[in-house]
Steps between C-alpha positions, in 0.01 A plus 500: 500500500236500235193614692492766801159343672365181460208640310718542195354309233690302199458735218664787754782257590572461185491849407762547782722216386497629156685822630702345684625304243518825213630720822783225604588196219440673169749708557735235574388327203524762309863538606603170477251405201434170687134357591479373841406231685379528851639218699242527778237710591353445843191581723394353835153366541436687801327794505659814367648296235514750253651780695786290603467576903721202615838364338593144414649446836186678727378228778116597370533323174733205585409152409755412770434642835132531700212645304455892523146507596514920518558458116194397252580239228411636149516230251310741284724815521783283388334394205387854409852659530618178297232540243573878475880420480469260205216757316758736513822291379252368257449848343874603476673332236843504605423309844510161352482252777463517949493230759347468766716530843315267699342111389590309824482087363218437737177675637566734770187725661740767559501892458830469285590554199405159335256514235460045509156401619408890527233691261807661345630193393185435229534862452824502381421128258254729325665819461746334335290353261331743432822703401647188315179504299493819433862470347 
């Protein structure tokens, strides 16, 4: 989790993810002297996104089985955490790449962790160049 309310904004998620990542990685890369490369980072587009409330496998979010109504979709709360994510991996010099855990191939309108057809999905086209520019 990167946020503990939804209220969180994206300069104090990234403030959180940039501990997280001097707390837990550098010492690893300090250790190992190797940058690293984050081979997914994931957040739902339902809400509570950033706080992490349901896993990968949680019937609220899944593309696959009947719509959740209890549960709010939050296109935007999924871009934020992504945007805060990427501000922060942007600003540490030894992360030097992350993916994205979730492009389905088509358009779903699901809570899930897809970012295709979803705000996060332009979100994450112009973080990254913005960081490639600024390179």
């Amino acid at each position: 989790p990167i946020a503990d309310n939804t209220s969180f904004t994206v300069d104090q998620m990234v403030t959180r993810v940039l501990k997280h990542l001097n707390d837990t990685y550098l010492p690893r890369k300090n250790r190992f002297n190797k940058p690293f490369i984050f081979s997914e980072y994931a957040f739902y587009s339902a809400d509570s996104s950033a706080k992490q409330t349901y896993g990968v496998s949680s019937r609220q979010i899944s593309p696959w089985d009947p719509e959740d109504t209890s549960v709010a979709s939050a296109w935007q709360q999924q871009a934020d955490a992504i945007e805060a994510l990427l501000w922060a991996f942007a600003q540490t010099p030894w992360v030097e790449g992350a993916y994205s855990f979730g492009t389905w191939y088509f358009d779903l309108d699901a809570k899930d962790y897809s970012v295709r057809g979803k705000t996060s999905q332009e979100v994450v086209s112009q973080m990254y160049q913005r960081i490639n520019a600024a390179q």
